[in-house]
N, C-alpha and C positions, 0 to 999 in steps of 0.2 A: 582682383583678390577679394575673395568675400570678411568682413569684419565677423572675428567668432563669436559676437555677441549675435547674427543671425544665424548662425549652426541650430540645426533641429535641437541639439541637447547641448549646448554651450558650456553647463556647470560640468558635466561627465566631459566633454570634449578636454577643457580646461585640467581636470584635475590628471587624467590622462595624460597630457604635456609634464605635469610636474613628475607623475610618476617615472615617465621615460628619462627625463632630464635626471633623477637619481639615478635610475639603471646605470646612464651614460657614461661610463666610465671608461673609455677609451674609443676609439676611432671604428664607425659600423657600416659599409658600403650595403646598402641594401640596394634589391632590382625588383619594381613594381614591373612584375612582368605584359601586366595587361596596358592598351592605351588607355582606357575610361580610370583606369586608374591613376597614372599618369596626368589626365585633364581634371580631373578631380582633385588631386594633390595642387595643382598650380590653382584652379579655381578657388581655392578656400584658403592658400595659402598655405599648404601643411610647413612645406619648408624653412618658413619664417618662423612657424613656433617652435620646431624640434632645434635639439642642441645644434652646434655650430658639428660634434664632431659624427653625428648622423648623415650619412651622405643616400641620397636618393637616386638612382639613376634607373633611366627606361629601359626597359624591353625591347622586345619585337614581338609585341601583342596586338596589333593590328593588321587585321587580313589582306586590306590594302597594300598596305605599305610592304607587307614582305611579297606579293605575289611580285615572281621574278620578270624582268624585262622583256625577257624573250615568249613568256607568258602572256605578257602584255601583246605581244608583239603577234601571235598566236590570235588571241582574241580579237584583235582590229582584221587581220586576215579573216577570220572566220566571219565577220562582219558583211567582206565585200563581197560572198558568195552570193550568187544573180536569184533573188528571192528570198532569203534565206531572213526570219525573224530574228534578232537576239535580243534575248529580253538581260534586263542586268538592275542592280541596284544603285542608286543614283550615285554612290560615290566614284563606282569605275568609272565612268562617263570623263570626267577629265584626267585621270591617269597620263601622264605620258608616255607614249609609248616611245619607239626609236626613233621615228618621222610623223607620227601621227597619233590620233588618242580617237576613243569611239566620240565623245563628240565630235570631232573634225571630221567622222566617218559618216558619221547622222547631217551632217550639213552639208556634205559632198553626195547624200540621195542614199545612202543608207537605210534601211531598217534598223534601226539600235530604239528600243524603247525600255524607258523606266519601270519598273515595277515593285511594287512593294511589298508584295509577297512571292516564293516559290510556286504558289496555288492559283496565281493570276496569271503567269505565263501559261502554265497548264490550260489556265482556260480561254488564250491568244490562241495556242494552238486547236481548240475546239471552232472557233469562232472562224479559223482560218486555215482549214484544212487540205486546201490546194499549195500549202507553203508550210517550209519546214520550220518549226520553232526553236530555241534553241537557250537554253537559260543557262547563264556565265555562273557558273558554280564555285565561287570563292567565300572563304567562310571558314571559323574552327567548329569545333565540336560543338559551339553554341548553335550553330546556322545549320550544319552538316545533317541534321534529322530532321532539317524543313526540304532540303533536297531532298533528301531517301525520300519521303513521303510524300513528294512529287512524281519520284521514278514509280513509285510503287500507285498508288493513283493513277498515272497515266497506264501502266500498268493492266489494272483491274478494269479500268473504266477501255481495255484498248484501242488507247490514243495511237496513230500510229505515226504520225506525226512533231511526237517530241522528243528533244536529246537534252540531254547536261552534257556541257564542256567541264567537268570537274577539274578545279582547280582549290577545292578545300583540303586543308590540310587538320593536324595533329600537335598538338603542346608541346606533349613527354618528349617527344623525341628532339624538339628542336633546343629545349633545356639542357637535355642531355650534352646535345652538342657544342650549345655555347660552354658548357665547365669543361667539356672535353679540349677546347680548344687554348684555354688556358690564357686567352688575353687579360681577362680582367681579373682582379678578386672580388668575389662575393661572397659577405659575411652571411646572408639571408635573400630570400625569395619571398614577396608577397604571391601569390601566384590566385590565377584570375579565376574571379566570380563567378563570371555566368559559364565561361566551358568547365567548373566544377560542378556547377550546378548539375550537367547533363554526366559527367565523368567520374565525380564524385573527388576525395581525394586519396585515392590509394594509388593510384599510377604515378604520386610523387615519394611514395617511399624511399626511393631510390637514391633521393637525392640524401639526406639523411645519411643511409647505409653506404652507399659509396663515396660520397664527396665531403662527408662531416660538414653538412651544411644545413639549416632547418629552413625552412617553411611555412608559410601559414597562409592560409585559403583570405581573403577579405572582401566584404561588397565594398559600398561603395560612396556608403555616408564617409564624412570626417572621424565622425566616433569608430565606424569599422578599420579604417585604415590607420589611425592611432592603435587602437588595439593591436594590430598585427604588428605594428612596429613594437610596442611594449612585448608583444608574446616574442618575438624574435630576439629582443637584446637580454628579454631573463633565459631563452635558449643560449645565448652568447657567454652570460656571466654564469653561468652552468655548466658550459659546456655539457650540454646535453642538447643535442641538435634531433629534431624531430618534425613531426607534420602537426599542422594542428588547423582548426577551423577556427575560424574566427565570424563567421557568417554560419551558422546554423539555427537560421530561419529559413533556409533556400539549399544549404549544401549540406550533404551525408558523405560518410566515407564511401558510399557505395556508389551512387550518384542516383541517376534516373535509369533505371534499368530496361524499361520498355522502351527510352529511346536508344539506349544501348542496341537492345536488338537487332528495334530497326536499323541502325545503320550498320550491325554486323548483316543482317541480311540484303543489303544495297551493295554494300562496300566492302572491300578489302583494303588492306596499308600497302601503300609502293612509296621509292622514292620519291621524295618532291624537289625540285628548288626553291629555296628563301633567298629572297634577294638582300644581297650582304654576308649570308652565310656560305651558300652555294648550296649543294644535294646532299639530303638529308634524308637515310636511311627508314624506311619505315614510317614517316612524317605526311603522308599526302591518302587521297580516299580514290581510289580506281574501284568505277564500276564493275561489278563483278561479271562474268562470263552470263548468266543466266539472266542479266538483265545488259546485255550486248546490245541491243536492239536500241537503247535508248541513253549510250554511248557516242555523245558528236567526236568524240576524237577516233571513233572506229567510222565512223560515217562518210567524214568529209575528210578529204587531203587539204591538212592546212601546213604552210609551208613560207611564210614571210621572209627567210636570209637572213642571215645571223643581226643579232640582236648589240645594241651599243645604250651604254649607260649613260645620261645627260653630263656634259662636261662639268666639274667641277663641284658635282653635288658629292655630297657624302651621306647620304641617308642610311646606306648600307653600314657605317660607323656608330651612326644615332641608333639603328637598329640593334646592335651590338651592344652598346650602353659605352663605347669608347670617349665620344662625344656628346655634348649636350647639343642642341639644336642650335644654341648661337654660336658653337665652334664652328660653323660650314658657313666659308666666305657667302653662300647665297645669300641666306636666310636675312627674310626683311629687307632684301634690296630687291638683289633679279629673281628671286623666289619667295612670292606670296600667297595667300591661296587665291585670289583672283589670276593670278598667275604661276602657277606651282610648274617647277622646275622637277622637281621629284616627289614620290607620291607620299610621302611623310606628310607633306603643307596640303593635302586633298582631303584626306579622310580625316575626320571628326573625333577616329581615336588616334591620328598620326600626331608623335609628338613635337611635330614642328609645327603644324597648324595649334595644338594645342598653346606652347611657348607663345607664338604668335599673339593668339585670342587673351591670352591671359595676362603673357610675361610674366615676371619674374621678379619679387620686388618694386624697384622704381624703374625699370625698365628691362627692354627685350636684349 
């Protein structure tokens, strides 16, 4: 936990707390929807400063963590095709999958390589044009127009040699689902940074109009996410629930419209699965027909047999916001990030790795 005497602006930080702590006048479940949000509230310690009856719980804003098992399961097959590149971002790399994960696939003679951009596999497949390349396409609407501009690239420059396995997905829809389902209550939504950035926020109206619930856009200093908590509790003691930005340095209601575009011209919305949630209507990006060609899931038959969820994790619950990450007998014993049991402890915005790196108070 960081001492708020080093917050970039510690007196606004500060006086922010006092203001919230007046707001506070009765009991507020809020859900930092994104993980960086999440690792940033434990890093600085938000929790400790807001009231006792402020309650914080996570998302499923991590593209990792919710890409579904069988997904998983999917990509390590597509892996063991006789030649076949896949390129991926280093967090997939230890995912587990049912029996195996792509590093175990990369050490068993695999082709699985790291990359850090969408535009570097692009150019694997340049380099290596006797072999199919093939970039693990997981991602929200922040990531999602570095694909497009990959398909569309290999595209123009015709590469004929490269696919996305798309496996990014969509916010709105998966918000949707979680109030449709009714397990938790939520007083408010911080809802995430950088995919408003590209999004904008008006595809959260919804939540507002339908669910009398408000919202607020936040980055991702301490002062931004304070703010959204105070914008949220004077929507509460109003009762006037609404959207609001709290970051507009980076976010508009409109969002980024030329990435917009582009990924309406790459992509359409199909169902996806989130793992924990299940399949979600409208939530995932499917290549469109006119770029079929550069479609690995039209390409290859991939086919692994049914898919099994690690015994005794519950990441699928943390995802949900039902559990905290020290509710799951793993956590910090059989499941660490040196050793992750489930892909919450893997990726950097999963909030059990988070908990982990950070804790929580005087401990995990």
């Amino acid at each position: 936990m960081q001492p708020v005497n080093d917050f970039r602006d510690s007196e606004l930080a500060l006086a922010l707390v006092e203001k919230i702590k007046r707001r506070a006048q009765g009991p507020a479940r809020l859900m930092e929807f994104c993980g960086s949000h999440t690792a940033a509230i434990l890093k600085f310690g938000l929790r400790q400063l807001l009231p006792p009856g402020v309650e914080m719980l996570s998302g499923p804003g991590c593209p990792v963590c919710v890409t579904d098992q069988a997904d998983i399961d999917r990509a390590i097959e597509l892996a063991r095709v006789p030649g076949l590149v896949l390129c991926t971002f280093g967090d997939m790399l230890k995912v587990p999958g049912t029996y195996s994960s792509l590093q175990q696939a990369r050490a068993e003679g695999c082709d699985v390589r790291m990359v850090y951009s969408t535009l570097d596999a692009v150019e694997i497949a340049v380099a290596n044009p006797e072999k199919p390349v093939v970039f693990l396409g997981v991602g929200f609407e922040t990531t999602a127009p570095t694909i497009a501009a990959s398909i569309a690239q290999a595209s123009s420059r015709k590469i004929k040699n490269y696919s996305v396995f798309s496996l990014a997905k969509l916010c709105p829809p998966v918000m949707k689902a979680l109030l449709d389902g009714g397990e938790i209550k939520i007083d408010g939504i911080i809802c995430p940074g950088h995919v408003s950035a590209i999004i904008g926020s008006k595809p959260y109206e919804f939540i507002p109009r339908d669910y009398n619930i408000g919202c607020v856009v936040a980055g991702f200093e301490p002062v931004d996410i304070l703010m959204a908590v105070d914008r949220l509790l004077a929507q509460i003691e109003s009762r006037a629930p609404a959207v609001e930005i709290a970051y507009g340095r980076t976010v508009s209601p409109e969002g980024n419209l030329i990435a917009q575009q582009l990924l309406y011209e790459i992509f359409e919305p199909q169902p996806a699965r989130w793992r924990g949630v299940g399949e979600v209507r409208g939530s995932g990006y499917k290549i469109r027909e006119k770029y079929s060609e550069f479609d690995a899931e039209r390409l290859f038959v991939i086919n692994p047999g049914p898919a099994k969820e690690p015994a005794g994790c519950r990441c699928g619950d943390v995802l949900r916001g039902l559990i905290r990450p020290t509710g799951c007998p793993l956590f910090g014993r059989a499941c660490t990030p040196e050793r992750p049991v489930g892909p919450c402890m893997v990726s950097g915005e999963g909030a059990c790795a988070s908990y982990y790196l950070f804790g929580e108070g005087d401990g995990r």
